[in-house]
C-alpha positions, 0 to 999 in steps of 0.5 A: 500500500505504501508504494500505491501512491500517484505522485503525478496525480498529487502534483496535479491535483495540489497544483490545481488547489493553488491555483484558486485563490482562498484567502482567509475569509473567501474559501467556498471556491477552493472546497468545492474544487476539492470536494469534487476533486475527491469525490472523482477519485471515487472517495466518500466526501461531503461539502458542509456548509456551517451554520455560522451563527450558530458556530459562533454562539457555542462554548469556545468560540475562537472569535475571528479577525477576518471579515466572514460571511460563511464557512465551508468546509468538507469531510471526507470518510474511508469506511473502516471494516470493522464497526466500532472500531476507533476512528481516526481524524486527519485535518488540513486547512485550505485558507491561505494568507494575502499574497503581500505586497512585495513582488513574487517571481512567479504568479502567487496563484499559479500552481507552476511546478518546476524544478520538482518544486510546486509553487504558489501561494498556499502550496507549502501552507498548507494545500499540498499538504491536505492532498497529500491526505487525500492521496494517502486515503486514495490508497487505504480505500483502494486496498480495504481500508484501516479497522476504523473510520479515518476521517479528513476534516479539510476546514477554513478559517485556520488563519484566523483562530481556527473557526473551520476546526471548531465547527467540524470538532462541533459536529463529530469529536469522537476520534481516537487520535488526530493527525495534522499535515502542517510543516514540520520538517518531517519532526513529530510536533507534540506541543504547541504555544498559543496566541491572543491577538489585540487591538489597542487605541491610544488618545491624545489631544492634538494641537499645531507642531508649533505649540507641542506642549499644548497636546499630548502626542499619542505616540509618547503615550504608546511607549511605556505600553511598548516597553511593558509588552517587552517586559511581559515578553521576558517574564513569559519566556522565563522559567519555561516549564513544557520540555518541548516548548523549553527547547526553544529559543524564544518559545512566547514571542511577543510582536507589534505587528501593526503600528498606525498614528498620525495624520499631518507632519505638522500636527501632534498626533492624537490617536495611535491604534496597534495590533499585537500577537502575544504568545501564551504558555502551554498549561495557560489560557487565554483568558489568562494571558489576556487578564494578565496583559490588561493588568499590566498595560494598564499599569504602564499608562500614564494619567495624560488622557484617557486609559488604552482601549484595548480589544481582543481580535482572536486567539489560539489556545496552547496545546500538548500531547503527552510525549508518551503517549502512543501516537507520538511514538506511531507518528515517529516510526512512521517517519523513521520508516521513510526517511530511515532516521528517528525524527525529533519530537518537538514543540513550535511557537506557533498555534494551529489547529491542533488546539481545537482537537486537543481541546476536545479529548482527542490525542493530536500530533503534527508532522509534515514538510519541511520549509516552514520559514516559508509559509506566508512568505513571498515565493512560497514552495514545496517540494513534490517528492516530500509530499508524496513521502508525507502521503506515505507517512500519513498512510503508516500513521492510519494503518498500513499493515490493516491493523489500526495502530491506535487500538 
């Protein structure tokens, strides 16, 4: 079964993926395409439209940064051959993120391979990497399938919180073990910190350059602020208590990613709105991190105006699996069968979906390509032959043998 996979047709198939444009917010068309696309493989698939409101009134919403009006996603089943067994969750996102504003050397959008290379926006992160899920279950379902179900939730949303995740976790939890295709570099990642997004508004009172004294720049209010997020920065990365996340060498970042005041050169600024992306802890929440934060910066604020409005945007919880538990040590030999090397088990500074499937109960690792310091970036690419090994990987993970390796 192993060697059953068709890497033309991957390459094929994850190349017409790239090609329709799915930025965070705008995904109907490329779940469509894949739907069909698994549907003509003769795979059991389902285009699922989410009742969004009602997503986002349930316990746990992720909250949301991008502007939405739907969320689509599809599920795919290989039927197991024994009912009741334990079933198997394989998860990937199709949103992707703008291409930017710096020029690419190839069309963000045109799916070109080359030089073994799939380009495009979306390839590396993550469209490549969910064909090559649907490729692996091409393969179990041509040779009879696992012991179980394995189910491939193909979500939105992932970018922004991980609403997609949520909503399908809503419908169906009852999994045995999660398995998701993000950029690895072929490590088994088992711990993942989480991030909360803000929004703050800084006031002043603006008056003529001339007459500084007379206003209060929003900008000298906005420094101490800065200069408390540094602080609160050091104070997360110490004394790291995750192994995994320790091994890192700034495991919580901190960033302002956004920086806006000013209207004129001449006039003292009066307003200064910033967006910043604060890491949290593995074995802390969210609400947490947030009430904590809020402490602090209002404790940085001077008494020249009024105090900084601050606003949660979104947010992505930490994550863990026991590094002993089983499917780690499923997800390392099925790496160290391909590439004939024990991978590394690790934790990332950055969240993904995995924080919905391990909030649910539900053992979770992540393994995939390598080339993750390209996602988001301009040029962005995957090479062909690893996904096809990840394909082999994730077949190894769900039951090579007939047996599934999670009983």
């Amino acid at each position: 079964m192993i060697d059953q996979i068709d890497v033309p047709a991957l390459a094929r198939d994850a190349a017409a993926l790239v090609r329709v444009p799915s930025v965070t917010g705008d995904e109907r068309a490329v779940m469509a395409a894949f739907a069909a696309m698994a549907e003509a493989a003769g795979l059991e698939a389902r285009l699922i439209e989410h009742d969004l409101a009602a997503v986002r009134a349930l316990p746990g919403y992720p909250g949301q940064v991008n502007a939405r009006s739907e969320l689509i996603g599809v599920e795919v089943v290989v039927r197991g051959r024994s009912e009741g067994a334990p079933r198997f969750l394989l998860n990937g996102h199709l949103d992707v993120v703008e291409p930017g504003a710096l020029p690419w050397s190839r069309d963000p959008w045109s799916g070109e391979i080359a030089d073994g290379r799939l380009h495009g926006r979306g390839s590396l992160d993550m469209k490549g990497a969910v064909v090559a899920c649907l490729h692996a279950l091409i393969a179990l379902r041509r040779t009879g399938g696992a012991s179980g179900d394995v189910v491939l939730h193909v979500v939105a949303s992932e970018e922004d919180g991980g609403q997609g995740a949520f909503a399908a976790l809503a419908r169906d939890d009852r999994f045995a073990g999660c398995l998701i295709p993000e950029a690895t570099g072929f490590d088994v990642v088992a711990a993942h910190g989480g991030s909360l997004q803000l929004e703050g508004v800084v006031r002043g009172r603006a008056t003529h350059a001339a007459h500084r004294l007379a206003g209060v720049s929003a900008i000298d209010r906005y420094l101490p602020l800065h200069t408390a997020l540094q602080t609160f920065e050091d104070d997360l990365n110490r004394d790291v208590t995750d192994p995994l996340m320790a091994a890192l060498p700034l495991p919580y970042p901190i960033v302002v990613g956004e920086l806006h005041a000013g209207r004129w050169v001449s006039q003292v600024p009066d307003e200064l709105r910033f967006r910043v992306r604060v890491g949290v802890p593995v074995g802390r929440t969210v609400a947490d991190v947030w009430a904590e934060l809020g402490e602090r910066l209002a404790a940085a604020a001077d008494d020249r105006g009024p105090a900084p409005e601050l606003t949660l945007l979104g947010a992505f919880q930490s994550a863990a699996t026991p590094v002993d538990h089983p499917l780690v040590a499923i997800a390392a030999a099925a790496v160290e069968s391909e590439l004939g090397r024990p991978p590394a088990v690790i934790g990332v500074p950055w969240g993904a979906d995995m924080q919905h499937v391990v909030a649910r109960g539900i053992p979770c690792v992540m393994v995939g390509t390598t080339g993750a310091s390209g996602a988001h970036g301009v040029d962005e690419w995957v090479e062909i032959d690893e996904l096809a090994l990840l394909a082999r990987v994730i077949l190894r993970v769900v039951g090579a043998s007939g047996e599934a390796p999670w009983d």
